[in-house]
N, C-alpha and C positions, 0 to 999 in steps of 0.2 A: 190628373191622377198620375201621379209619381212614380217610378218603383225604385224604391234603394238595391241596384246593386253591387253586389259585393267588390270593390277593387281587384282587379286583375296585377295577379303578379308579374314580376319582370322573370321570373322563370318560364312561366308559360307562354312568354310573348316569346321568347328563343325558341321552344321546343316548337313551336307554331312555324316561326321563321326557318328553323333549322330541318323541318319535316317538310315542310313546301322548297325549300335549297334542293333537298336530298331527292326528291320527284323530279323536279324539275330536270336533274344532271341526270337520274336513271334513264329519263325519257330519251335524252338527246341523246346519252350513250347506245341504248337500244337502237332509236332508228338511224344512226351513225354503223352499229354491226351491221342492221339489215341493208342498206344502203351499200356499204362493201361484200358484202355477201352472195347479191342477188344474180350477177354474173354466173356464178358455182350454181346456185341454185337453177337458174334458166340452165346450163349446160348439163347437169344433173335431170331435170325432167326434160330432156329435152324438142327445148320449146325457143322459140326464135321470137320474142318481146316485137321487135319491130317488125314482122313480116305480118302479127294478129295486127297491130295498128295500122300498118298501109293496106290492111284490106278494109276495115272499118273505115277508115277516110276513103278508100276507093267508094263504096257503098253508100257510104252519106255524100257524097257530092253526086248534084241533080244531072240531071242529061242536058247535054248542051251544044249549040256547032263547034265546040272546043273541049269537047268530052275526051276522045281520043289523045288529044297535045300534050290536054290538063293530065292524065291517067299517065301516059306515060312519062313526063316530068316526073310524076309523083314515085313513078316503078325506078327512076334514074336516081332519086337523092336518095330516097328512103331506104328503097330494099339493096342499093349500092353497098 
């Protein structure tokens, strides 16, 4: 069972092409602002991005005879 359809014009292959272009660059553009932004933003709520992660990595790592070395290595680069 066949279905004839209708040929697609060469205009709406462009608007098709030229509307996924035009997403595409909105997108990068947008998280290219947020991306330089985020700085201002952390010093505007402020909030220290890397002190919530070094305690979250502190937390998920298990107890170990090397807990104390591991933690404070981690307290030296991170929150440095």
């Amino acid at each position: 069972m066949a279905t004839d359809l209708p040929p697609v014009s060469s205009r709406y292959k462009w608007t098709a092409l030229s509307n996924t272009t035009l997403g595409a660059f909105m997108a990068t553009l947008d998280s290219s602002i947020v991306i330089i932004s985020l700085p201002a933003i952390f010093r505007g709520i402020q909030l220290d991005p890397l002190a919530a992660a070094a305690s979250w990595m502190r937390g998920a790592m298990p107890p170990g005879p090397l807990d104390d070395d591991v933690r404070d290595a981690l307290e030296e680069t991170v929150l440095a």
